[in-house]
C-alpha positions in Angstrom: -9.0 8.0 3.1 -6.8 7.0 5.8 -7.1 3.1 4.8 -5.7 3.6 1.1 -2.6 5.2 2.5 0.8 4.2 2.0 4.5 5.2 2.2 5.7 5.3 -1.2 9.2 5.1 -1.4 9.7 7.4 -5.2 8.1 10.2 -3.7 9.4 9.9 -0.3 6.2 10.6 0.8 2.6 9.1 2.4 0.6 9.1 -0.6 -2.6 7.5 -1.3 -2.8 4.5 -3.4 -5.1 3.5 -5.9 -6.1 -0.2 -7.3 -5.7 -1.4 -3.8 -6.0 -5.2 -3.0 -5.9 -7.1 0.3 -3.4 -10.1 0.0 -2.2 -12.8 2.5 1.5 -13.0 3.0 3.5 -16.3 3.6 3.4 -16.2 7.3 0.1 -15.5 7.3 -0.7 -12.1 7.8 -2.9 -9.3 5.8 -1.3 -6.6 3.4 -2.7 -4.0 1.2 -0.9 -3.8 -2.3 -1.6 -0.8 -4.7 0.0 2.0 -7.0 0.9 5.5 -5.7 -1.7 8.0 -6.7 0.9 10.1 -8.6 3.9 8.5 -9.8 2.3 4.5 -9.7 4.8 2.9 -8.2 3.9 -0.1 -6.4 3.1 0.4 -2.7 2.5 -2.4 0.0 1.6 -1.8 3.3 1.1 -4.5 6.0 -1.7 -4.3 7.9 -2.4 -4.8 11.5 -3.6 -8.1 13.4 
């Protein structure tokens, strides 16, 4: 799914993430956090307006 993926910055790669939940930032806006599919590092990834 394009909507679960993220840039994870282990693998140096776009991976997909897995246990993904939609958070509010401070200022506001929407962000998906999660865990990269392979190695499980945390992944966040802001989304748009």
């Amino acid at each position: 799914m394009a909507d679960n993926m993220g840039y994870c910055v282990k693998c140096k790669e776009k991976r997909e993430m897995k246990d993904v939940q939609q958070v509010t930032m401070k200022n506001g806006r929407k962000a998906a956090k999660g865990k990269c599919s392979k190695c499980g590092t945390g992944i966040y990834k802001i989304l748009p307006k």
